[in-house]
BAFIPA-755761 format. One line per field, with one value per residue: residue number from 1; residue in one letter; x, y, z of N, C-alpha, C in turn. Coordinates in nm, 3 decimals, decimal comma. Last residue first. Layout:
REM BAFIPA-755761
pos = (NUM ...)
code = (A ...)
n.east = (X ...)
n.north = (Y ...)
n.up = (Z ...)
ca.east = (X ...)
ca.north = (Y ...)
ca.up = (Z ...)
c.east = (X ...)
c.north = (Y ...)
c.up = (Z ...)
//
This chain:
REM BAFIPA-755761
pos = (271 270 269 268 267 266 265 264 263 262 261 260 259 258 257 256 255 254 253 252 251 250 249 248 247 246 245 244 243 242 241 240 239 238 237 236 235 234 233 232 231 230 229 228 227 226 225 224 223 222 221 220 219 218 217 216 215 214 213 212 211 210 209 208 207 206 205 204 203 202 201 200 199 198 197 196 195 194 193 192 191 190 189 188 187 186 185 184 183 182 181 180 179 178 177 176 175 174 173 172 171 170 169 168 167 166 165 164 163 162 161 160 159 158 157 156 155 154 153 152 151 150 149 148 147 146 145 144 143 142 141 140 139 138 137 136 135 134 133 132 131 130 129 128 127 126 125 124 123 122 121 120 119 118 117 116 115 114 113 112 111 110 109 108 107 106 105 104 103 102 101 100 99 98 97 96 95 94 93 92 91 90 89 88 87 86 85 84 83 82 81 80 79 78 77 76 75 74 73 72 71 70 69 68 67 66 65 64 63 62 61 60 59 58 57 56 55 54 53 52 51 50 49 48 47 46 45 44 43 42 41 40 39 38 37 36 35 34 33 32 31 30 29 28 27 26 25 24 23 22 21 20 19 18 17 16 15 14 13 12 11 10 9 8 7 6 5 4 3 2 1)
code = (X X X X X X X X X X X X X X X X X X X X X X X X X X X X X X X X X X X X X X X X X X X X X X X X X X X X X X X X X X X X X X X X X X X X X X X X X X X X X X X X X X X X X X X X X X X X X X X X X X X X X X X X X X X X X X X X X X X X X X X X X X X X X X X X X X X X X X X X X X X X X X X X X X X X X X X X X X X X X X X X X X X X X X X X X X X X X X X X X X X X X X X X X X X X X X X X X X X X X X X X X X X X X X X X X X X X X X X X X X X X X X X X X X X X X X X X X X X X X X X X X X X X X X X X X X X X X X X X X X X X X X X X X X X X X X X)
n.east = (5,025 4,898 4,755 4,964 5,023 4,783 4,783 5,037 5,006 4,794 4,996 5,131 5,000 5,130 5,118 4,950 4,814 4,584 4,552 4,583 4,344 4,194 4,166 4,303 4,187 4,222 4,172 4,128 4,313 4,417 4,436 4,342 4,286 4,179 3,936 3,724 3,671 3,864 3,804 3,537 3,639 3,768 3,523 3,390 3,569 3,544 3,290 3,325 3,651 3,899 4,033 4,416 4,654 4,741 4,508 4,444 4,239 4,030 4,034 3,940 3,673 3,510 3,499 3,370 3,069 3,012 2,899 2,741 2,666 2,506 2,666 2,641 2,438 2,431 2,814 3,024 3,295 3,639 3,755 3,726 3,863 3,722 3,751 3,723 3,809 3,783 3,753 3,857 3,753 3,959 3,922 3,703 3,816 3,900 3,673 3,582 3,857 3,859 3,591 3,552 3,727 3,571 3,325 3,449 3,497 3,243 3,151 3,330 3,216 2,937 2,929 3,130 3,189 3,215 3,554 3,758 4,004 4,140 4,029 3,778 3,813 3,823 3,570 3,434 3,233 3,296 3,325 3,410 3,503 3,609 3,757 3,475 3,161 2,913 2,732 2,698 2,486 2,662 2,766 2,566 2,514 2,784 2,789 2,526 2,618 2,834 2,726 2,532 2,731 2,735 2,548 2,294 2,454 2,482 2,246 2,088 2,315 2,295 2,007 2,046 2,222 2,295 2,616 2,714 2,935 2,889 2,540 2,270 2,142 2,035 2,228 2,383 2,233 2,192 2,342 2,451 2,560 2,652 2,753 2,870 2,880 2,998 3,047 3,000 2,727 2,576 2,259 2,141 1,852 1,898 2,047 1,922 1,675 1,848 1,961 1,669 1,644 1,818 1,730 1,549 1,650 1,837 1,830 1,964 1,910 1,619 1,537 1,410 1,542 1,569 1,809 1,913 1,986 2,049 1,844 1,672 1,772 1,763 1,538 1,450 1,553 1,582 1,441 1,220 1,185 1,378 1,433 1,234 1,325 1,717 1,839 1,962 2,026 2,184 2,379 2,657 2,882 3,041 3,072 2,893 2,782 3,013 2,932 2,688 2,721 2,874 2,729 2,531 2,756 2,736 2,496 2,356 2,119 2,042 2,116 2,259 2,275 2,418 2,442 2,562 2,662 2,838 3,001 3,093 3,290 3,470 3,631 3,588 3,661 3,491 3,520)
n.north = (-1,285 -1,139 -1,247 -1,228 -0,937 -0,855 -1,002 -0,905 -0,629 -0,681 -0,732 -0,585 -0,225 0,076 0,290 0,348 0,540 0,454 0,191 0,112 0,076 0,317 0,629 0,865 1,201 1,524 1,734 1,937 1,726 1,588 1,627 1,390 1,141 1,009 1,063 0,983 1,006 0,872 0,607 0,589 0,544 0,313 0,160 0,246 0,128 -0,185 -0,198 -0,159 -0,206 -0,126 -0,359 -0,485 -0,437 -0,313 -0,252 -0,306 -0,521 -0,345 -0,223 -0,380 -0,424 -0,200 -0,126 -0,348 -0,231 -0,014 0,057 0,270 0,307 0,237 0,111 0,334 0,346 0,126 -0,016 -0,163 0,078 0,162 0,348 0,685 0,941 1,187 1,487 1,690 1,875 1,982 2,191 2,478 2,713 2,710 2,509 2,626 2,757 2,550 2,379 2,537 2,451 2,168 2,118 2,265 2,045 1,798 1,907 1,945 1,684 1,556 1,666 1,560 1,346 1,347 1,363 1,044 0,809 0,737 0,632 0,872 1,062 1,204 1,357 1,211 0,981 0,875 1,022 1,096 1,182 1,326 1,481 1,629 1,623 1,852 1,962 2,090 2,003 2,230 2,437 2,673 2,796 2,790 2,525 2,442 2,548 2,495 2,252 2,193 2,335 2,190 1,977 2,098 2,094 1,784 1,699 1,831 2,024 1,865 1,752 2,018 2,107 1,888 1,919 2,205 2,078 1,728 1,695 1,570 1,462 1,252 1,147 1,002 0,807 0,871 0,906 1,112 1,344 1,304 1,159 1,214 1,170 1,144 1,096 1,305 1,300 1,480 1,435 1,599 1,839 1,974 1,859 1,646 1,731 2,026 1,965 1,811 1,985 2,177 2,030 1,980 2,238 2,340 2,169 2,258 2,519 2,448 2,204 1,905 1,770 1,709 1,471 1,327 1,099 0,872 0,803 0,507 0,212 0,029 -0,072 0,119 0,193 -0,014 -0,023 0,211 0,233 0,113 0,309 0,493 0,676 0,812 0,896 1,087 1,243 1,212 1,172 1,071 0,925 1,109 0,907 0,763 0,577 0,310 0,150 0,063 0,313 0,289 0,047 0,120 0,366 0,264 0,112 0,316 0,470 0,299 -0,003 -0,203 -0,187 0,137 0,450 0,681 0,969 1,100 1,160 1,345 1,251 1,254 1,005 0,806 0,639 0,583 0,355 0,118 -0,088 -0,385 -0,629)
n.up = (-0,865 -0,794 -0,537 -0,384 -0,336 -0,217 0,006 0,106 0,177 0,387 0,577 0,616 0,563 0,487 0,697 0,964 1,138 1,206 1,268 1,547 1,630 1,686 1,761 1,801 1,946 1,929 2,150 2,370 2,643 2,941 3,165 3,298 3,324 3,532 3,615 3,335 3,055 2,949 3,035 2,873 2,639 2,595 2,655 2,404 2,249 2,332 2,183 1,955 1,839 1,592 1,394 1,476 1,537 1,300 1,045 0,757 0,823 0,931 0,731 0,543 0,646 0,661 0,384 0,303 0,429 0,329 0,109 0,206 0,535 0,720 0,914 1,083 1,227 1,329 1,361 1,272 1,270 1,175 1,495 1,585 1,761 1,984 2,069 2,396 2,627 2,997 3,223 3,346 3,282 3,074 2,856 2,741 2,517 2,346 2,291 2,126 1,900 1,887 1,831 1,593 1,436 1,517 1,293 1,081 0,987 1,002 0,792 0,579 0,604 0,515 0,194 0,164 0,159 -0,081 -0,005 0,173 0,247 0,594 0,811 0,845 0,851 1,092 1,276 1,621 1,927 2,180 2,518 2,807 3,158 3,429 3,609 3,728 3,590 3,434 3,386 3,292 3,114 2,878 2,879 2,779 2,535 2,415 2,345 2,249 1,992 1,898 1,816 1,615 1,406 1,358 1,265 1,260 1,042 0,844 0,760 0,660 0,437 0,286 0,248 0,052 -0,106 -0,267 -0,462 -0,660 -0,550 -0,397 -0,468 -0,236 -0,097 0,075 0,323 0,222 0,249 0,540 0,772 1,122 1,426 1,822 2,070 2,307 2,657 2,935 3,295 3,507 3,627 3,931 3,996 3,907 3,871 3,795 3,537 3,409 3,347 3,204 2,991 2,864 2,846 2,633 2,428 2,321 2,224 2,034 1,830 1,790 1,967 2,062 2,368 2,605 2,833 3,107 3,388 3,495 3,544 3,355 3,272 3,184 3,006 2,799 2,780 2,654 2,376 2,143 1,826 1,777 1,915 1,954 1,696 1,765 1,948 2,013 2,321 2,634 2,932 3,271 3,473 3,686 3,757 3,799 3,590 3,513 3,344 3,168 3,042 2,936 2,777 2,559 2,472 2,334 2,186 1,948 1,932 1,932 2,084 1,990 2,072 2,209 2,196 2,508 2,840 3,085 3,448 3,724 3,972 4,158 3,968 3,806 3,835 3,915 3,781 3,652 3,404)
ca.east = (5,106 4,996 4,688 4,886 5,138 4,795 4,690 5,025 5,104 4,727 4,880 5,197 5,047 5,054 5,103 5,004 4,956 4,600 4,506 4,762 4,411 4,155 4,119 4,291 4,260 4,163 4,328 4,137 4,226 4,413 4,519 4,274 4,320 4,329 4,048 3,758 3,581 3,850 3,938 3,543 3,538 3,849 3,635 3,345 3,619 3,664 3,314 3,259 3,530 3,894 3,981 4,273 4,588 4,839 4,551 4,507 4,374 4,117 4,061 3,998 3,749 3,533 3,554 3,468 3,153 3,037 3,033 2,767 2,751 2,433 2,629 2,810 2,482 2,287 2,627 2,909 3,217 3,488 3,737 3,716 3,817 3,789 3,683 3,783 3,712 3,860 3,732 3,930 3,685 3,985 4,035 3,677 3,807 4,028 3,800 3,563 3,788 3,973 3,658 3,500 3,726 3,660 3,316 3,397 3,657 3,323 3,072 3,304 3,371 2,978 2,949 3,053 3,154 3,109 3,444 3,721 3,897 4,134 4,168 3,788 3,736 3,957 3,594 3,433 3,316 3,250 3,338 3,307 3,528 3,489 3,796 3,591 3,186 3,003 2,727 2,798 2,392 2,557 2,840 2,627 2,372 2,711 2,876 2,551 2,490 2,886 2,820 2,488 2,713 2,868 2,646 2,301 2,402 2,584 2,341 2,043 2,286 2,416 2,069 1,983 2,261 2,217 2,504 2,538 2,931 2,923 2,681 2,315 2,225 1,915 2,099 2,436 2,290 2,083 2,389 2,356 2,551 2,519 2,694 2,822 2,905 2,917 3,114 3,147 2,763 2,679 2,367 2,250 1,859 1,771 2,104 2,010 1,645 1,789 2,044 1,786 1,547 1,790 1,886 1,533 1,566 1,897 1,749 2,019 2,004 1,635 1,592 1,443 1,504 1,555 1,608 1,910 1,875 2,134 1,966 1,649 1,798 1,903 1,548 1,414 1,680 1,517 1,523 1,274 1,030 1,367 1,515 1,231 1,251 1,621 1,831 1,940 2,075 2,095 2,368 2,520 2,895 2,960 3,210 2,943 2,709 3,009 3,075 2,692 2,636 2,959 2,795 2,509 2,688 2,868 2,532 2,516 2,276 2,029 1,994 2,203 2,353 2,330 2,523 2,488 2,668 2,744 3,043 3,018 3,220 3,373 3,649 3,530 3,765 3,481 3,583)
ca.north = (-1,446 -1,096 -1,197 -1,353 -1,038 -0,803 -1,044 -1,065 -0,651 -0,639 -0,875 -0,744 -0,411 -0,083 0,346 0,273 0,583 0,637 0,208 0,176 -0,067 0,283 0,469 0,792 1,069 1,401 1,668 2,003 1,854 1,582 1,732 1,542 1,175 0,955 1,125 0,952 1,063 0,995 0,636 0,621 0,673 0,439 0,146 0,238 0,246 -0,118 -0,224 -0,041 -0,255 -0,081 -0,255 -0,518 -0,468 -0,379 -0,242 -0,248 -0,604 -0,439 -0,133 -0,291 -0,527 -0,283 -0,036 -0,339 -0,384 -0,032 -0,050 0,167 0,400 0,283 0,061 0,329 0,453 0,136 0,006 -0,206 0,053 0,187 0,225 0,540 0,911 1,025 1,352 1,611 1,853 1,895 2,095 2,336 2,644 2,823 2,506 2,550 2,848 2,658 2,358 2,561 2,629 2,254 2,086 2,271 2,195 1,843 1,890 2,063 1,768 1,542 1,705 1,729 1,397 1,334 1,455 1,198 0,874 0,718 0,661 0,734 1,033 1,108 1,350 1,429 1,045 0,949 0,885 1,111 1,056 1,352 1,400 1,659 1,612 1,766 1,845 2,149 2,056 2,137 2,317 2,713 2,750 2,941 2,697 2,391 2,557 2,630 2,267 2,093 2,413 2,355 1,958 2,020 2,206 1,902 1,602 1,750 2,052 1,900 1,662 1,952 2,203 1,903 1,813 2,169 2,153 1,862 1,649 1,600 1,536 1,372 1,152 1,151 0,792 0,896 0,779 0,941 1,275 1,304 1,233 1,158 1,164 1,195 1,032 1,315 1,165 1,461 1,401 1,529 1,756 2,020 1,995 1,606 1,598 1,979 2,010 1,753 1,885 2,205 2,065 1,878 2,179 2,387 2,158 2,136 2,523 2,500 2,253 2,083 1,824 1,733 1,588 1,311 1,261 0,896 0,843 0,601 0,291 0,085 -0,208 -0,013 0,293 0,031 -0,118 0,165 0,289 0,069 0,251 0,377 0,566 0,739 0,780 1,018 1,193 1,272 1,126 1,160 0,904 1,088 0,978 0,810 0,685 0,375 0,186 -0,014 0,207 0,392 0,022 0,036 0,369 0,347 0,093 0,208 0,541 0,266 0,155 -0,170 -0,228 -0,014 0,371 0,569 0,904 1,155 1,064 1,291 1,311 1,220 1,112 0,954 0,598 0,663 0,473 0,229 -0,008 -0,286 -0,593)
ca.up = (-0,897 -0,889 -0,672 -0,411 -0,401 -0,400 -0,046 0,108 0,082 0,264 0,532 0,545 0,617 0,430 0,564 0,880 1,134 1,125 1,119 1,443 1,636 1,539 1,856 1,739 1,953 1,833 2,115 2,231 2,555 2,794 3,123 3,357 3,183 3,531 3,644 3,446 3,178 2,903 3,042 3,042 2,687 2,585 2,780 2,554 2,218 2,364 2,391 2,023 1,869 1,784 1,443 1,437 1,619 1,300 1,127 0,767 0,728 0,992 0,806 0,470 0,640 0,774 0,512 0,250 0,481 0,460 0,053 0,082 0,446 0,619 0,812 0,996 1,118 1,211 1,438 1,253 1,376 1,137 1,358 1,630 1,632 1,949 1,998 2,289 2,515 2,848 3,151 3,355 3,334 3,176 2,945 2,847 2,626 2,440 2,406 2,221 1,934 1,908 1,930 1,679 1,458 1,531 1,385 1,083 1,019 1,098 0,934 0,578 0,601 0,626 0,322 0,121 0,319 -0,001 -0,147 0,175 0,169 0,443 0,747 0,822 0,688 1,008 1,196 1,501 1,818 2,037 2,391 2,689 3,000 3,408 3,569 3,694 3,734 3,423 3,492 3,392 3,269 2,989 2,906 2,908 2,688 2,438 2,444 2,384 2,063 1,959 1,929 1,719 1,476 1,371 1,277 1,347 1,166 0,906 0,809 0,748 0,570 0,354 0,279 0,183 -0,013 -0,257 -0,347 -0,710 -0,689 -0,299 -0,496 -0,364 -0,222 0,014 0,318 0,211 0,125 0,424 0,626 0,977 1,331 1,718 1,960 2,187 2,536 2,823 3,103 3,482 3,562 3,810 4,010 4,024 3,908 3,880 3,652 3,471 3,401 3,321 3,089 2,874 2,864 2,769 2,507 2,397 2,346 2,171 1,919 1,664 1,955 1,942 2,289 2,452 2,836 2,904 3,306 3,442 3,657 3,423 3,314 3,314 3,062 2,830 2,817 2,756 2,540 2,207 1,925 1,653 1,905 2,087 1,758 1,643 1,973 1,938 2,193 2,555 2,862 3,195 3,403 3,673 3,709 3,854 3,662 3,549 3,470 3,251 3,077 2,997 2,881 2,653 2,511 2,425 2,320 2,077 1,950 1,826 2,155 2,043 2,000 2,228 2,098 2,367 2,713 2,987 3,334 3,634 3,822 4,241 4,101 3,762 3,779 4,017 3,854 3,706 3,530)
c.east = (5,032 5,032 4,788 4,829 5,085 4,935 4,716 4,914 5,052 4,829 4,816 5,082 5,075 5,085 5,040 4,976 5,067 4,756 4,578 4,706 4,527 4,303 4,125 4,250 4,178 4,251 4,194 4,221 4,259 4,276 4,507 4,340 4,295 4,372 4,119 3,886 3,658 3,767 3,944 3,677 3,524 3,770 3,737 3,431 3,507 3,659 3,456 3,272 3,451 3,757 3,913 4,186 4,480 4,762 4,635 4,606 4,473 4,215 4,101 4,088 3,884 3,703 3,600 3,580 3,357 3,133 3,104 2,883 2,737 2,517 2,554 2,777 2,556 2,313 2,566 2,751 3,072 3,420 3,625 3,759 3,832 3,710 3,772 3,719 3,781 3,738 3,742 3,853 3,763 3,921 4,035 3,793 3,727 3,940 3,874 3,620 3,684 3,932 3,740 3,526 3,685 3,747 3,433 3,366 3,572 3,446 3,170 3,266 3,364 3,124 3,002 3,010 3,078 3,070 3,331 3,598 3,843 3,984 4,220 3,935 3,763 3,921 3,729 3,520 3,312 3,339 3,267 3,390 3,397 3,557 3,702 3,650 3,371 3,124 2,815 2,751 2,569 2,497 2,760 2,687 2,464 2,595 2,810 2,650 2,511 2,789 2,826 2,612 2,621 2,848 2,731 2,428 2,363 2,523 2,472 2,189 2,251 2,394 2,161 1,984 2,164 2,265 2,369 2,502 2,834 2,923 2,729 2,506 2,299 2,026 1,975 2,311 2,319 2,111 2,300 2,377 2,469 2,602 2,645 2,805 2,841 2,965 2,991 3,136 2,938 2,717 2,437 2,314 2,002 1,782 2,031 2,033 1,754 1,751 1,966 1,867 1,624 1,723 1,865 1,683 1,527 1,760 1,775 1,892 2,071 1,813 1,648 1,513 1,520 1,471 1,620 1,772 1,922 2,092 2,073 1,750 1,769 1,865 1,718 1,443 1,609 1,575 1,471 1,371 1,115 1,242 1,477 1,299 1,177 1,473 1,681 1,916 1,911 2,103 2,205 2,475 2,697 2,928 3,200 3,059 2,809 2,922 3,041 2,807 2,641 2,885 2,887 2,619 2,592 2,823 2,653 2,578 2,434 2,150 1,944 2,139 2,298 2,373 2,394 2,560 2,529 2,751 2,890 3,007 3,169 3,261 3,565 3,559 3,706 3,625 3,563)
c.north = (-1,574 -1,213 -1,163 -1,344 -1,146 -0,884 -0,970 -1,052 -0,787 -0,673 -0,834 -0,766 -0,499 -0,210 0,196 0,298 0,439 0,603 0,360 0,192 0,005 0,150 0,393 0,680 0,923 1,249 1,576 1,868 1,921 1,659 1,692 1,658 1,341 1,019 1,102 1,031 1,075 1,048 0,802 0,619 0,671 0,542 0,303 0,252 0,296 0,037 -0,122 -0,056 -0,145 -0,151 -0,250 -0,387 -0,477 -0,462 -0,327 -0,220 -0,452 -0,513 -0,219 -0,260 -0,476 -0,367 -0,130 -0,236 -0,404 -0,186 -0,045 0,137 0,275 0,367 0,071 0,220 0,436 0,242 0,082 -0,165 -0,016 0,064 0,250 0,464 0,703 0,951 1,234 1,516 1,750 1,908 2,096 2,211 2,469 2,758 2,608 2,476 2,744 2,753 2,449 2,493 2,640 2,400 2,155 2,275 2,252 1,988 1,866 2,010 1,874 1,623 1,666 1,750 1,482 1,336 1,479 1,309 1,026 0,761 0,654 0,755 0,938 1,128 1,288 1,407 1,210 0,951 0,987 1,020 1,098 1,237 1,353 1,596 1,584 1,700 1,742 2,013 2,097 2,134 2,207 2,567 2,664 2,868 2,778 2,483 2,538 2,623 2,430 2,202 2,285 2,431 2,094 1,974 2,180 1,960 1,696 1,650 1,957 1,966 1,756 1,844 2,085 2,015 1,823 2,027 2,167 1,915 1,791 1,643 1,607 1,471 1,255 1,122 0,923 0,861 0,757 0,850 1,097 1,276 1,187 1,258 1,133 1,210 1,015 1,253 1,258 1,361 1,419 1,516 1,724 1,858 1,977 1,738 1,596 1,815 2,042 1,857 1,817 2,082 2,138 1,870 2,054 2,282 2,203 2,077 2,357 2,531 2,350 2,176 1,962 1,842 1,648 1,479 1,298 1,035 0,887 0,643 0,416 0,220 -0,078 -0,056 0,259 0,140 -0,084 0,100 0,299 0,121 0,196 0,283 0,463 0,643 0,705 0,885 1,115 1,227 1,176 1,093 1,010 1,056 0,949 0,889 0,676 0,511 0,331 0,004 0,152 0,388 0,183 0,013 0,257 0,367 0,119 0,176 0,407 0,339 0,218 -0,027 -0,246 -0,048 0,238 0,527 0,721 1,053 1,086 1,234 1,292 1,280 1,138 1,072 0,786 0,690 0,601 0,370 0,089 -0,213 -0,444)
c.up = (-1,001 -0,929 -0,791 -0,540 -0,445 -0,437 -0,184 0,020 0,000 0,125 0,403 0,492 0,543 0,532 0,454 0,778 1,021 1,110 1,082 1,302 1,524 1,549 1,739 1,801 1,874 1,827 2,047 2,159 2,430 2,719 2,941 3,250 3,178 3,390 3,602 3,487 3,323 2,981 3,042 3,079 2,843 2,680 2,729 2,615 2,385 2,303 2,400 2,162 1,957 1,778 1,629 1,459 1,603 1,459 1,232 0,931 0,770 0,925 0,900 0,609 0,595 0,787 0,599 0,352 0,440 0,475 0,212 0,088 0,297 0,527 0,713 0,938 1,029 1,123 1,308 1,357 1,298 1,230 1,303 1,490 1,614 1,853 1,991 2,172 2,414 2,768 3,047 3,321 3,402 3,289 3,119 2,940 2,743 2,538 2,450 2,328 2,016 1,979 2,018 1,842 1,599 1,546 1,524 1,263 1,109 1,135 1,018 0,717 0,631 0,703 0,485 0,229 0,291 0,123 -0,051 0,066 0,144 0,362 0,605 0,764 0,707 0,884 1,109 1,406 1,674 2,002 2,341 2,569 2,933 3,216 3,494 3,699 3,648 3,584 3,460 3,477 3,329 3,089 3,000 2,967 2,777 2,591 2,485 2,464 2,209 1,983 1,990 1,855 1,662 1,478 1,369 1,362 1,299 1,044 0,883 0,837 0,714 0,476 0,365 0,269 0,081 -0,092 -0,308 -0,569 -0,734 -0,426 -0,442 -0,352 -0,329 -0,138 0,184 0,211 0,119 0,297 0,541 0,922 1,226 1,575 1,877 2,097 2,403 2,693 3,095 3,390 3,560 3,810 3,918 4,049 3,973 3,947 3,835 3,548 3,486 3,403 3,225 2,998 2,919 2,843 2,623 2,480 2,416 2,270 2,050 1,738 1,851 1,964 2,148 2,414 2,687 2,908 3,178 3,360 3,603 3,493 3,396 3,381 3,227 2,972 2,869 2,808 2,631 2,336 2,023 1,732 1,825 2,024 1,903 1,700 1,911 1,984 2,118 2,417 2,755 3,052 3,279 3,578 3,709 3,864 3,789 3,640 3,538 3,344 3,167 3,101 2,981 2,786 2,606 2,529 2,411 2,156 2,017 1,847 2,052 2,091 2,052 2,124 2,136 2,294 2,601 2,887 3,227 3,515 3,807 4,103 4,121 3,844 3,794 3,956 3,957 3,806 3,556)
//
């Protein structure tokens, strides 16, 4: 069901791959709600993905870009701002962890690794929000969001570095949000469930996450349609005063300490 939310918006969205993708997703449900925008993504990911076909279904142009890159950024934001003038949302979808994909223990991990992953996990948000800054194209009530995972707040086995990219990335949040307040656009992340797309199943013992997190949650985990529908809630007017703020999308997982249902399954086992 379409609201019109998003009717006369544009923007960019970074982070597409396929259709497990929640920036897919979010591309679709923000089509839908008639918003416009160019969709973004490394140029590696653009030969390994498929956002031709995404970029059809929803008459938008694919503009590759190396996000840890402040000159393909330019490049990025010139183009958009050549195509609609001043931009409404930015989508930040971007994550990887050289350690994690290559198996290094968060104990052993190597550092050039962790340089590389944190940069395209993290810092890569605070070079988007930077170009945008200096070329001054965001329109006013505009919002800028980042997905990130309640591993910056907890410890989960295996998430290994990428904990680290995400608090660091959050951070972030917080400290150029305050001065994009002046400008009067928001910043924010939203921290989702764990999510079955190509990244968040390249964590080990991904599935156990999954399942862990829905026994934990008192509404099941958030799904990528529905953390979509959050993201155009967060684009759209009706959320003009929310900033610098890490909202939980995660079905009451951040704020339960145990469910029945998990209680139910170590009482079964005790018996």
């Amino acid at each position: 069901m379409s609201y019109g939310l998003l009717k006369g918006k544009k923007g960019i969205i970074f982070g597409a791959l396929n259709e497990q993708s929640i920036a897919w997703k979010v591309a679709e449900r923000c089509h839908e709600e008639g918003a416009e925008f160019i969709l973004s993504n490394a140029p590696i990911a653009l030969r390994m993905g498929e956002l031709n076909g995404l970029a059809e279904k929803t008459g938008s142009e694919v503009i590759g870009a190396d996000a840890t890159s402040v000159e393909d950024l330019e490049k990025l934001f010139d183009a958009a701002i050549a195509k609609y003038g001043k931009i409404d949302f930015i989508l930040h979808s971007i994550g990887m962890s050289v350690n994690v994909r290559k198996g290094k223990h968060y104990t052993e991990m190597n550092y050039d690794w962790l340089e590389k992953g944190w940069d395209i996990s993290a810092v890569s948000f605070h070079k988007v929000m930077r170009v945008a800054w200096e070329k001054d194209c965001m329109n006013e009530w505009g919002s800028i969001l980042a997905l990130t995972y309640i591993a910056a707040q907890r410890t989960f086995p295996d998430y290994n570095d990428m904990a680290d990219n995400k608090a660091y990335l959050e951070s972030i949040t917080r400290s150029f949000g305050n001065y994009w307040g002046a400008r009067k656009v928001r910043v924010n992340t939203i921290s989702q469930s764990p999510t079955p797309t190509t990244a968040g199943s390249g964590v080990k013992g991904f599935g156990g996450f999954l399942g862990y997190a829905d026994d934990m949650s008192p509404l099941g985990n958030a799904t990528a349609l529905d953390c979509a529908n959050y993201c155009v809630s967060m684009f759209s007017d009706l959320t003009q005063k929310v900033t610098m703020q890490n909202l939980f999308h995660d079905g009451g997982f951040s704020n339960t300490g145990v469910s029945q249902k998990v209680v139910d399954k170590y009482d079964a086992e005790s018996k």
